[in-house]
N, C-alpha and C positions, 0 to 999 in steps of 0.2 A: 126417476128423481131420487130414488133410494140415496145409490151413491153420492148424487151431490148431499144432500142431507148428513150422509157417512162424514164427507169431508169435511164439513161445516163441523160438525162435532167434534171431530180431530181436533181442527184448528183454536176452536172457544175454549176445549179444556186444556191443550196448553199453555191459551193465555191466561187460563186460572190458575196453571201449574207457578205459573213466572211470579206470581203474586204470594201464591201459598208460599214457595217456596222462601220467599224475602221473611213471609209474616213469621213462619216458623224459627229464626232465629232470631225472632224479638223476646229478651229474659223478661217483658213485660205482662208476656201471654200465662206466668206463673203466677204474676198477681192478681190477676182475673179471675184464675181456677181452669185457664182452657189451653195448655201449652200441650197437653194428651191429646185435645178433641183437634189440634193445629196441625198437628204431626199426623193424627191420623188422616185428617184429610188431605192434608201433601200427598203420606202413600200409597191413597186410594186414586189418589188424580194423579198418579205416575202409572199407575196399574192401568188403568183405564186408558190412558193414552197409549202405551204400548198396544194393548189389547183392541182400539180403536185400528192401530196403524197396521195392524196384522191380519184384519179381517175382511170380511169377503160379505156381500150381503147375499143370505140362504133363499133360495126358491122355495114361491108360496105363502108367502107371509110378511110381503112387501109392505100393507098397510097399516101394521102392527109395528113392523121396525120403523116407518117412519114417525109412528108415534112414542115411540121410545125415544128416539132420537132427537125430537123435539124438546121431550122432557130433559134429556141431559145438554140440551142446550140450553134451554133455561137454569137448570142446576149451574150450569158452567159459568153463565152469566151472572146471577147470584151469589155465586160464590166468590166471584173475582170484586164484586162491589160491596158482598160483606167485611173481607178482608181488608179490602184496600178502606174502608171504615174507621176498623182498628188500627189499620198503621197509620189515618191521618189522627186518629185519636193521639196516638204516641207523642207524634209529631209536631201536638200544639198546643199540648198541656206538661209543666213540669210532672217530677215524679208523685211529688205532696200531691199538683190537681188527680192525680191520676190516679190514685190511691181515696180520693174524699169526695170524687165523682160516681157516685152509689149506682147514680140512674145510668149515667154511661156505660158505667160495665157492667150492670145488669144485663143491659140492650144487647151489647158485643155481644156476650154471654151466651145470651138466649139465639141470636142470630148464629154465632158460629157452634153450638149445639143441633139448631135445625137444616142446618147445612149438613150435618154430620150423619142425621138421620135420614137426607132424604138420600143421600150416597147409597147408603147400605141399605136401603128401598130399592132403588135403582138395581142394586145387585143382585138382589133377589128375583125382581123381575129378565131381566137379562136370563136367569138360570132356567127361569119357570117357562118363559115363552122359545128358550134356546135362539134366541134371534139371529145371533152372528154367526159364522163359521171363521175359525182360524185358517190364513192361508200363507203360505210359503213366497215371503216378498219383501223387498228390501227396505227399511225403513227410509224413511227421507231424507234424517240426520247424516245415513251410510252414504246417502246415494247423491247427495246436496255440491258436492263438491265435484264431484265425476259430470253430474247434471250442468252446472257452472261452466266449466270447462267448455265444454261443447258446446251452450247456449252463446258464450260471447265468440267463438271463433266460427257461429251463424249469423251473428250480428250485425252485418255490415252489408247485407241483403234489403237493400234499401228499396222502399215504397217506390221512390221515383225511378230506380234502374231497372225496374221491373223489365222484363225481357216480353217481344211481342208485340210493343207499344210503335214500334217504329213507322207499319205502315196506315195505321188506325190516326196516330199524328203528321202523317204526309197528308190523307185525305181530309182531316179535321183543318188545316193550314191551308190547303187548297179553297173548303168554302168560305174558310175567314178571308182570303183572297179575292174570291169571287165581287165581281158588282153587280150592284142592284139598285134601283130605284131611288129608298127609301132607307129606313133607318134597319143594317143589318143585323138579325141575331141568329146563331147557330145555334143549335140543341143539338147534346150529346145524350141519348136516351138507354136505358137497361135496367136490368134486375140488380137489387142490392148486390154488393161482390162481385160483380164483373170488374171496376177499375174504373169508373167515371172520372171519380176523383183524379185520381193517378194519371189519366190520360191528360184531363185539364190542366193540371198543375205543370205536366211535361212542356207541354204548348206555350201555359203562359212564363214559364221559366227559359223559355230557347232563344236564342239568337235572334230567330226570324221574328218573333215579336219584339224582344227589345230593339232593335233596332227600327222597324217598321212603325210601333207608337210611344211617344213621347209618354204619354200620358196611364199609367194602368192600376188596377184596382183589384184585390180577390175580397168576393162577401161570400162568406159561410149563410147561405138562407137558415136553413133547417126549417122542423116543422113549427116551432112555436119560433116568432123571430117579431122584435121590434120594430115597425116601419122608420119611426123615430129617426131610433138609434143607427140603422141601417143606413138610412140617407145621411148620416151624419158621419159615418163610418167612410160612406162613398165620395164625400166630399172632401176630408180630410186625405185621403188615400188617391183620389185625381187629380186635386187642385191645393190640397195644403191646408195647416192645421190655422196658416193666415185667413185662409180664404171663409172658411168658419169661423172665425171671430169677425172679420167681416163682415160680412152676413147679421150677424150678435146685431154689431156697431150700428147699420144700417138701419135696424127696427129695435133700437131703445125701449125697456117696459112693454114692450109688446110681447104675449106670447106664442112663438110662431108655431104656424100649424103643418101640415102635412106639403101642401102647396108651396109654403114658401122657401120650401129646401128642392123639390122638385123645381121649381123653378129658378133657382138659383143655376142648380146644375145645369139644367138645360140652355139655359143662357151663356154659363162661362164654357160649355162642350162645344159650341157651336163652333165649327171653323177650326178645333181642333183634333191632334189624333190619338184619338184613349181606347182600350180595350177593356173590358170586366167581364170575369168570370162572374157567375152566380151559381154558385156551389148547391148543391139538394136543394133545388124548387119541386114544393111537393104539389101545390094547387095555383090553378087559373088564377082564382084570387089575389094570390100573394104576386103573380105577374100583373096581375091588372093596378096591385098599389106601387107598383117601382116601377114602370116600362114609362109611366112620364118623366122620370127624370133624363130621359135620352133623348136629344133629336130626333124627331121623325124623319129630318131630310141628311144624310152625313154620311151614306155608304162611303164613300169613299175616304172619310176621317174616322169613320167611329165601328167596335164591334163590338158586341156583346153575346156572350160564350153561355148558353143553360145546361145545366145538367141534372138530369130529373129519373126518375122511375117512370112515369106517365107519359104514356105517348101523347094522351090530349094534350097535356099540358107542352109536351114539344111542339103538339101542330099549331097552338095557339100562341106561342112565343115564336115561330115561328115564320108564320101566316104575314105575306103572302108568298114567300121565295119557296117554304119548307124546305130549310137552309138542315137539315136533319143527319145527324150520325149516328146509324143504329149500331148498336158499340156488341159487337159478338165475344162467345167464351175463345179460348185460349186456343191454337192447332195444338194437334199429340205432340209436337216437339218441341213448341214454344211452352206448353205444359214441363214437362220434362224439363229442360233446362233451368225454370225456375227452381224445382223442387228441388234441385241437386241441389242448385245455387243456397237457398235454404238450408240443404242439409249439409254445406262447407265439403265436398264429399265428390271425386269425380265419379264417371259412370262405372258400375259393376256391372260384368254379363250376367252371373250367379244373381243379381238382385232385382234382373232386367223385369222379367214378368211379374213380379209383386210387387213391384212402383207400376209398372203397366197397368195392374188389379185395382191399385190405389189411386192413380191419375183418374183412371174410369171412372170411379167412383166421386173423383171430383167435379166431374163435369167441366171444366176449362176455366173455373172459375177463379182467378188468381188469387178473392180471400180465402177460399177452400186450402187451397194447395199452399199459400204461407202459414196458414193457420194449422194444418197437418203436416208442413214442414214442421216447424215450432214443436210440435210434439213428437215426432216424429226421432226426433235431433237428440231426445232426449233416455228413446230405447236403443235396447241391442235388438238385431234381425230378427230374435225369436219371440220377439213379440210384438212386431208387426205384424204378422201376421193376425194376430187375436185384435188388431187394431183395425184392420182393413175389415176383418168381420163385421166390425161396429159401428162401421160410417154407413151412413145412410144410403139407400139406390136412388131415390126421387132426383140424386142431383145428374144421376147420366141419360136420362128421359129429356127428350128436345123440349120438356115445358117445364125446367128446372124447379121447383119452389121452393120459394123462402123459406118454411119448415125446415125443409130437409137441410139447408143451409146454418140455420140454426142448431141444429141437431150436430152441424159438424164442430161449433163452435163449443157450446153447450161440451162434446166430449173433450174439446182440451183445455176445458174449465177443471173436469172432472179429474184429467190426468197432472195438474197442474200438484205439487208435494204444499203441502199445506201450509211451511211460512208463507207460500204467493196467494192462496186464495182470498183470506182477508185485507189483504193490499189491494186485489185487481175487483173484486165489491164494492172496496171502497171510494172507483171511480163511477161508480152509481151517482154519489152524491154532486157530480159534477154537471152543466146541463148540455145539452144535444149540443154537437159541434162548438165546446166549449174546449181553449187552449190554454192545458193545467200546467204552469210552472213544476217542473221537476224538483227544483230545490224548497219549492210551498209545499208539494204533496211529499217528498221527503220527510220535511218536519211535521208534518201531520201524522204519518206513520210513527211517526216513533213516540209522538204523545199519546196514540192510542194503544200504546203497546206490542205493534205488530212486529218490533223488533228487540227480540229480550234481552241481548246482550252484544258488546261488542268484543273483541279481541285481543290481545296485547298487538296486535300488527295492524290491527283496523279499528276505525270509532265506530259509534251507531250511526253516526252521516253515511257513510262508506258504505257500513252493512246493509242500508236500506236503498242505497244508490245502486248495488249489486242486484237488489232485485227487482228494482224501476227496468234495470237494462235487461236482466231476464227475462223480464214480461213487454218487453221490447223483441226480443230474440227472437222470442214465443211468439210475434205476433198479434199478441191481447192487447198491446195498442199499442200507438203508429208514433213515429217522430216526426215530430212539427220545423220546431227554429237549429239550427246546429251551428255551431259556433264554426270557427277557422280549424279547431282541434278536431274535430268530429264530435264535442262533447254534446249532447241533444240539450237547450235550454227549456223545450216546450213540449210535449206531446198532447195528441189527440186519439180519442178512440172511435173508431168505426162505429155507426151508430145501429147495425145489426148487430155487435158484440155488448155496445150501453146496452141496447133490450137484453140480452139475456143478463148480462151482471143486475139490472134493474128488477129482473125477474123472479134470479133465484135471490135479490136479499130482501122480496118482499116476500117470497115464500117461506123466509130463512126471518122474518119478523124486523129486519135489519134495519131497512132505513123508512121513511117513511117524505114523501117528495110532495110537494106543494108546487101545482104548478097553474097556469088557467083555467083547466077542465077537471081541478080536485075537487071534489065535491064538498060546501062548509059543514053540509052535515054528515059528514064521511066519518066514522068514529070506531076506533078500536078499544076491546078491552085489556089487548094484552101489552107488553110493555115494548114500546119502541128505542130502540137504541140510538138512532141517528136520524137527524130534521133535517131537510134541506128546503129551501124555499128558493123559488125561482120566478115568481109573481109577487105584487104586492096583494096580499091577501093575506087574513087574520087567519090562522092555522087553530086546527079544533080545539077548544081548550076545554073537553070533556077528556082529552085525550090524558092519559096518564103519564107525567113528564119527571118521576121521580128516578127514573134510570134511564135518561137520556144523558148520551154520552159525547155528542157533539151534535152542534147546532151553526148550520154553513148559511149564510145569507147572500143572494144573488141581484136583489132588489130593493128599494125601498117601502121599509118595514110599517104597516100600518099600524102596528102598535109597538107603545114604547120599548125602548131597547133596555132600561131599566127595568124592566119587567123580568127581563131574562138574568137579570142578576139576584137569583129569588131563592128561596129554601125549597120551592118547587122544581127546582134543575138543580139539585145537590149532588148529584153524581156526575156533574157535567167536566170535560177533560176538554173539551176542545170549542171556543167561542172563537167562529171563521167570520168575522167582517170585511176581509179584503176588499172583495168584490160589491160590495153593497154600496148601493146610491145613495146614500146619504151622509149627514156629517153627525160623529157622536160629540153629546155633551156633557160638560163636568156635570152634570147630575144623573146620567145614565153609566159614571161606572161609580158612583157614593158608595155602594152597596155591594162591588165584586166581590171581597170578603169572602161572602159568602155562598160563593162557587168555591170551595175547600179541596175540592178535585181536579180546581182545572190546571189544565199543562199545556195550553196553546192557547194563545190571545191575539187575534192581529185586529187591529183596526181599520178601519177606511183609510184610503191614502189622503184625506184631509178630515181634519177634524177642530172641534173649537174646547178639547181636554187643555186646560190650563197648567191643572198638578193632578199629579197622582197620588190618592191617599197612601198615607202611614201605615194602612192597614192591610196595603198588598204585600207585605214580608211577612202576612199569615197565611200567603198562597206556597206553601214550602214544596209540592210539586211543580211547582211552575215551572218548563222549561224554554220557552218559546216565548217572547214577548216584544212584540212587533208594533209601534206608534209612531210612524215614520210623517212627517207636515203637521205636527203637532203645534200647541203652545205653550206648551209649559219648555222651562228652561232648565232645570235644574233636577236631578234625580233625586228620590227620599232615602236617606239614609236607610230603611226599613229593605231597602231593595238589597243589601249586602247577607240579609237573611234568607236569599231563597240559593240556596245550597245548590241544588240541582239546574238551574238556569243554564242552560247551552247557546241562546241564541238571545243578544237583547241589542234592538235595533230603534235607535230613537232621534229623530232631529226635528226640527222645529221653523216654522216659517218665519218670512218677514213681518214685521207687523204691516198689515193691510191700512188700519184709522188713525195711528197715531206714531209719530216718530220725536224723536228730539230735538228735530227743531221745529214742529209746531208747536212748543212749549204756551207758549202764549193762548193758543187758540184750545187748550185741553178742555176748559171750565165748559164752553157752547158746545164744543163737538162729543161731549161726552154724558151732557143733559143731551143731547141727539139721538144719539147712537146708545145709550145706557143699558136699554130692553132690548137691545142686539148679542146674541152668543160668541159671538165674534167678535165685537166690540169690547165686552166686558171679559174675554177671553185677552185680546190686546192688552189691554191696560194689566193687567196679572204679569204678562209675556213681559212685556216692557220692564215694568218695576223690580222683579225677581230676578232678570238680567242686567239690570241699568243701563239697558238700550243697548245693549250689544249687538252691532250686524250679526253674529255668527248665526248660522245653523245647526250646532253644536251644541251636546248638553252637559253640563258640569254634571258631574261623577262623584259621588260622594267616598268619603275615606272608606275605606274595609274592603273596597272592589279586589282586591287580592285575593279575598277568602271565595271568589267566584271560580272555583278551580278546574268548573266543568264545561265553563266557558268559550266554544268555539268562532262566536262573532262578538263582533264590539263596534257599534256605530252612535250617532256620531260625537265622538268625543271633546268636547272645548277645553284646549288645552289652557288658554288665557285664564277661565274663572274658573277650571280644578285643581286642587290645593298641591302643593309639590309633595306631598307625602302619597296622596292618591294617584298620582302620576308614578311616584315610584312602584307602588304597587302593582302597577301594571304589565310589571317585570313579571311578579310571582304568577299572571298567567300563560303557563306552558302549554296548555292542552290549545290556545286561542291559534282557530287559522287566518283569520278576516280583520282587521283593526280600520277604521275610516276615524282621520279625527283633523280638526279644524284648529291652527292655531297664526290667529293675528293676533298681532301687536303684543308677541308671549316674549315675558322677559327675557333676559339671558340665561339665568339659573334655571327655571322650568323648562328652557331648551333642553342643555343639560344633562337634567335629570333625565326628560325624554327619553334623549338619544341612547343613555347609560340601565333605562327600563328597555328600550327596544331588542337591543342588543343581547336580552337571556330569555328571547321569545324564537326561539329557535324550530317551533311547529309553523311560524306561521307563513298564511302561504299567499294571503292579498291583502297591498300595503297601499293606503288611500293618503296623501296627504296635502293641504291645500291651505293657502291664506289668502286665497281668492272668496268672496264671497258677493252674492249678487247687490249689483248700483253701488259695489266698493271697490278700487283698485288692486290691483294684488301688489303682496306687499313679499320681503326676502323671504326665502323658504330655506337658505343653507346651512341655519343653525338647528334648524328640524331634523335635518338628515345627514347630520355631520357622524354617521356612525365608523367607529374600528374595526368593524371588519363585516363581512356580508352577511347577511341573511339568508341560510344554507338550502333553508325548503320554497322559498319566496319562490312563485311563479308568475305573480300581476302586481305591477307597481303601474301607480298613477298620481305623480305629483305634478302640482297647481300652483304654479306662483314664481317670481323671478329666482334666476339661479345664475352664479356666476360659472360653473362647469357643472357638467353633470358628476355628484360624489364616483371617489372613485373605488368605494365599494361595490356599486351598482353594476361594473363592468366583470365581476366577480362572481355574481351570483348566476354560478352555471344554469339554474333550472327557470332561471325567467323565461318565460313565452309570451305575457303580452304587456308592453309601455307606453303608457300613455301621459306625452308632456301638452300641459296648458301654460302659456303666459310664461312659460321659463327664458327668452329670448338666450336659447343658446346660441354658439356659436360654432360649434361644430358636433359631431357625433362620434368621433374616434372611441370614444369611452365605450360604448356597447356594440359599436361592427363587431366584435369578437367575440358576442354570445351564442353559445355553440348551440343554444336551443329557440330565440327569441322567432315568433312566429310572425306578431304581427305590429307597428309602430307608426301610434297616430302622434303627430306635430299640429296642432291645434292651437288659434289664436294666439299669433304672436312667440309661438316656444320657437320659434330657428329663426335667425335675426339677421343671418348671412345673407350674402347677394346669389352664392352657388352654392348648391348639395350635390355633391358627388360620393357617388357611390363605388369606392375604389374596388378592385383587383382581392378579390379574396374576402370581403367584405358579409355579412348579414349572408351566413350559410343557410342558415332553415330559414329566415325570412320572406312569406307568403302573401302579406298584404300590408302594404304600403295606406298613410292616411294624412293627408298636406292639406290643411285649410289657413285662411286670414295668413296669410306670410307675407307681409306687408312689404318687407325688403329684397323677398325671393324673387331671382328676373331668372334664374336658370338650375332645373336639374338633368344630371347628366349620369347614366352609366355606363361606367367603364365596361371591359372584355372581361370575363367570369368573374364578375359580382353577383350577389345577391343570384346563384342560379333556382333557385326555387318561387322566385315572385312570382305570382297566379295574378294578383289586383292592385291596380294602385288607384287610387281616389286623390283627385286635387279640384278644392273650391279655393276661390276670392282671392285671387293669386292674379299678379301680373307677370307672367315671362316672358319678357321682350325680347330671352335666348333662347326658350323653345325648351322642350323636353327631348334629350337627345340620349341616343344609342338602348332604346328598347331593343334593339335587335340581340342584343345582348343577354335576355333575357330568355331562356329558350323554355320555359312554361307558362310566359305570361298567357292569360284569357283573357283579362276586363282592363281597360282606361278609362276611369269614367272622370271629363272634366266640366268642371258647371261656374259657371259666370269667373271666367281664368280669362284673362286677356292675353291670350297666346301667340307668340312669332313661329316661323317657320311649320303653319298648319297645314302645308301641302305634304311640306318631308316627313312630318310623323303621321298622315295620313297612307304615305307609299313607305314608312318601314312598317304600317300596322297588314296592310295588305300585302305586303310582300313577306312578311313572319311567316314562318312554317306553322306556325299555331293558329293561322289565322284570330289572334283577338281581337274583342269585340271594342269598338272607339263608341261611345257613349259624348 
């Protein structure tokens, strides 16, 4: 554990370096009396980081360095939050405050003094105990780029094409075939890292199931898992997100219990044919609260897939068929093959026997061997060898264990260059088969620092996107959703890889996890960096919360959420509500203020916040600010003061109690409702917009001076002033724009179009005068631009259009469009996008009788999307059009002429059509079966 320890300190004093380095060139630290003690600590925390990355830990005195090591992680921490002190000082006092603030710069004063002494303590010690040894190794900085390289051209070694799988999914398909009695469930059983997962997923993702059930569902169990939520999860995902409001509708004021979601299901499953996976079932138990939701009697409609570590628990999920698949490691050559495949790299005979050495020592285990791919990928030959030394034996013993498996993980934590290790800890804070938004844990990263700069070629989005996909590459955790590009929207980690990141950032003092089995009177004295909560439970409050640095909520919070806006989280950088069950209120953020640190704010995706005080443009780190089904309507002027803002995403609901034309009835329904959060949030909503449908939030003048600005949602163009609107020109660096404009005059058109037109970064364009229970109204003096938008790659406009502009057809780098309500009338404007991937027509946007897809037509065009085409009676493709189509999806559609010449298509896979009143369903049944591609007719 030495060296993890080693790494960990590497990685906290650079983050303390990014900060000194900032503080030192504030002329402010001259009027303090500390711009000497500033400097000197900069090039003592340069020294040390070198001397950290160069080091080797000495045999013999293991438990002495790791107490050394501890301490300069504390120094490191300390130092980065004394600093970061001063510069918010700078930041929020003129120079008079700054200069007549006695006690403030005393405190700095004294703080970055004792930081200065406990350096040159440390160094001393270092000398006296000789801890480290200097060793002959490339630094990371050198090596970061060469590493890069390699890791994304291993990249594409995907969880699911894992090699091996193929005859373990013939016999897994086989017993879901089989008949039985009674209600079927197959169990696929084994040791963590063999592939359970991987195997299920292949099964329920194949041909033979989609076609075979109608009806299918994957649920993540884990060990801590909601029954609740779960049946809720199972319902939505068999039977529709209707069928659960249903359910609601049917027992009014009642609150339903465990029974009447089990029953539900089993009622609407009967008779029909659904398949579910249940992903890590770890106890009898958790099978004995969910096996009612199935039919007992339905083999022949129904199956249901377990996958578990526990044999018992397969024979009892099981029982009485012992429908069971004991899921074995990898043969030597299905071994082999991965690893290569990992290492992007064909067979060498010179390298044959030390992958042979290496494989052994995997034991057949496919997370072993991606996992030591992944590191692997990242040496030259001569040092694999000193690699194979290091892996563990226990895993080539026919009674493999978990340890040893861990121990393989654990080393390519170790070998991991230190910008990744505080990234891939930081999915600690995340819970057991939990799926993390990329672009959420993204911006999380960069508010806590993990990415210190970006480049004249790349932003900090980028740079920190680079090393989500590294630690993709690597292995250290899996991709989930992926888009049409390949791009990953989701990933999940391996939840033998969460224990060790869980592991070493409790030994590392890092985060600190609240979950059912935490103890209330569980209590540290030392200082926790990072809260997560994953139950409703009151979390210790003996605990020391004066350097906590982010605080993630997964639940709803048994104490107020104003709480946490306190002088007791003064250090705090990151407030994660996403995910939290609950709604906040305007009285739980009165008080943010005084979170002075933070850099990351997201709320619940519904909430009953009104306004946002005047007082958040004293948050001047703030980068990240996320209030998306809000109520308030209108942004504070105050908000044109946080300089550093890169992300601010804010739109607002309908009003729920009150609209304008209950006028009359406001006086009764609002003595009603008055003591409702919601209700007294309404009437605010209302009045500050003057009932505006939009979803949209007026912008206040200055937004120009937002120069770091890479999102911008959602904008109301109708009630932001045209001076504001023009300002939206001066943001350059902006890639994202979403903004809302009905009933927008002709001049703030105008202006619009005349601001859009010198945003030349950006790269997804949202526009809409559709708004819900309103009609959509013109959209073509929104988007009447001269000339294209050069980096634009997602356009999505909403609303009628007389042609599609004919800039649109221009912008080479488009990949994906999506029309609502536009009733066009043909598509000639973009067949000729030499990149466009994917093109959904939705409600009402194509208004013609026939879509033809001519002769040369949608080159890279991969997936097709036709809903509500109320006029549509025929689509048809010609001979080489569109030769890249993979999928095309058509709902609510009448063709009375049939869907003609797929054959034309020589990559399609999927047709999936869903309540289409379709002609000629025998001929596009015998061109689907008669395709060389065989695709799949849904």
């Amino acid at each position: 554990m030495a060296e993890t320890a080693l790494g960990m300190a590497t990685t906290l004093v650079g983050s303390a370096l990014g900060v000194a380095s900032s503080a030192a060139r504030e002329e402010m630290g001259l009027l303090l009396g500390v711009q000497d003690d500033i400097w000197f600590i900069n090039v003592e925390l340069k020294m040390m980081r070198a001397f950290l990355r160069t080091a080797s830990v000495a045999e013999g005195n293991t438990e002495v360095l790791k107490a050394y090591l501890e301490l300069i992680r504390e120094l490191a921490y300390d130092t980065e939050d004394c600093l970061e002190e001063f510069m918010v000082l700078i930041k929020h006092q003129s120079l008079l405050q700054q200069c007549l603030s006695l006690r403030a710069r005393h405190h700095i004063a004294v703080q970055i003094r004792s930081v200065k002494q406990r350096i040159q303590e440390l160094n001393q010690t270092r000398k006296r105990y000789n801890l480290i040894q200097l060793t002959h190794t490339i630094s990371d900085d050198m090596t970061r780029d060469f590493q890069m390289a390699r890791n994304f051209a291993a990249l594409y070694t995907e969880e699911a094409q894992l090699v091996g799988f193929e005859g373990p999914k013939a016999e897994l398909l086989e017993m879901i075939y089989s008949k039985t009695d009674g209600r079927k469930v197959v169990s696929v059983v084994g040791m963590g890292g063999l592939g359970k997962t991987t195997l299920a997923k292949r099964v329920y993702d194949s041909n033979e199931i989609h076609e075979r059930f109608v009806n299918r569902a994957w649920i993540s169990v884990s060990q801590s898992f909601n029954i609740m939520e779960l049946l809720k999860d199972l319902i939505k995902q068999l039977l529709g997100a209707e069928s659960l409001k249903d359910l609601l509708k049917e027992n009014p004021g009642m609150i339903l219990q465990v029974q009447h979601f089990t029953d539900h299901l089993t009622k609407k499953l009967r008779g029909k044919r659904y398949f579910v996976v249940l992903d890590d079932l770890w106890t009898t138990e958790a099978w004995n609260s969910i096996r009612f939701a199935f039919p007992t009697h339905s083999s022949e409609d129904g199956c249901v897939v377990v996958t578990t570590r526990n044999s018992e628990v397969a024979e009892v999920c099981s029982s009485p068929y012992l429908l069971i698949h004991h899921l074995k490691a990898l043969a030597k050559e299905d071994a082999r093959e991965l690893l290569l495949k990992k290492l992007h790299k064909p067979r060498d005979p010179e390298e044959d026997k030390l992958l042979d050495e290496i494989l052994k020592k995997c034991g057949g285990l496919p997370l072993a061997i991606v996992t030591i791919g992944g590191l692997l990928a990242n040496k030259g030959i001569n040092e694999w060898k000193s690699l194979r030394n290091q892996l563990p034996s226990e895993l080539t013993s026919s009674n493999a264990s978990l340890e040893a498996l861990r121990q393989v993980v654990t080393l390519s934590y170790n070998h991991l260059p230190s910008h990744l290790k505080p990234c891939f800890l930081y999915l600690s804070l995340f819970p057991e088969d939990f799926e993390i938004s990329r672009k959420h844990l993204v911006n999380r990263w960069i508010a806590e620092g993990f990415i210190t700069s970006g480049t004249d070629r790349r932003t900090l989005e980028e740079v920190a996107e680079s090393y989500f996909y590294e630690l993709i590459s690597r292995s250290m955790i899996q991709s989930s959703k992926i888009d049409i590009l390949g791009n990953i929207k989701t990933c999940r980690i391996h939840d033998i890889v969460r224990d060790i990141a869980v592991t070493i950032s409790r030994q590392e003092n890092h985060v600190f996890l609240v979950d059912e089995q935490t103890s209330n009177t569980m209590g540290t004295k030392e200082s926790i960096r990072h809260i997560s909560l994953f139950a409703s439970r009151k979390w210790n409050i003996g605990m020391d919360l004066n350097r906590v640095r982010s605080f993630t909520l997964f639940s709803e919070p048994l104490e107020s959420i104003a709480s946490l806006c306190s002088s007791k989280f003064k250090m705090l950088r990151v407030l994660d509500l996403k995910n939290a069950e609950f709604s906040v209120r305007q009285q739980d953020i009165q008080n943010i203020v005084l979170l002075l640190h933070l850099k990351y704010l997201h709320f619940p995706g519904r909430s009953s916040v009104y306004a946002l005080p005047g007082s958040i443009g004293n948050l001047h780190g703030l980068q990240t600010l996320d209030i998306r089904k809000s109520n308030f309507a209108t942004l504070p002027t105050a908000i044109t003061k946080l300089k550093d803002l890169r992300s601010l995403q804010c739109s607002r609901t309908q009003c729920a109690y009150f609209s304008i034309s209950e006028l009359g009835e406001w006086p009764c329904d609002a003595l009603d409702l008055i003591d409702t959060d919601y209700a007294i949030a309404d009437l605010h909503m209302g009045f500050s917009s003057c009932w505006s449908g939009s979803s949209g939030i007026k912008v206040p003048k200055g937004v120009g001076g937002l120069k770091e600005l890479q999102v911008l949602e959602k904008v109301d163009i109708k009630r932001t002033s045209r001076k504001a609107i023009k300002e939206l020109g001066e943001l350059t660096q902006l890639r994202k724009l979403v903004v809302r404009g009905r009933r927008v005059s002709k001049k703030k058109c105008k202006t619009f179009c005349e601001a859009m037109e010198k945003l030349s970064s950006l790269r997804s364009l949202n526009v809409s005068t559709k708004e819900r229970g309103k009609d959509a109204e013109t959209l073509d003096m929104l988007v009447s631009y001269s000339c294209p938008l050069p980096c634009l790659e997602t356009l999505k406009l909403k609303g009628h259009l007389l042609e599609i502009p004919a800039w649109v057809g221009k912008c080479g780098n488009l990949v994906k469009i999506d029309f609502k309500y536009c009733e066009l009338k043909e598509l000639e404007a973009i067949a000729v996008l030499p990149n466009l991937t994917r093109l959904r027509l939705y409600h009402w946007s194509y208004s013609s009788q026939i879509l033809v897809f001519r002769k040369d037509a949608f080159p890279k065009l991969r997936v097709l999307q036709l809903g509500f085409a109320e006029a549509l009676r025929e689509v048809t493709f010609e001979e080489s059009t569109s030769p890249n189509m993979e999928r095309i999806s058509i709902a609510h559609c009448k063709l009375t002429s049939g869907i003609n010449g797929i054959k034309h298509l020589p990559k399609l896979r999927e047709i999936s059509i869903f309540r289409v009143e379709l002609a000629k369903k025998n001929m596009l049944r015998e061109e689907v079966y008669t395709h060389p591609n065989h695709p799949l007719l849904r």
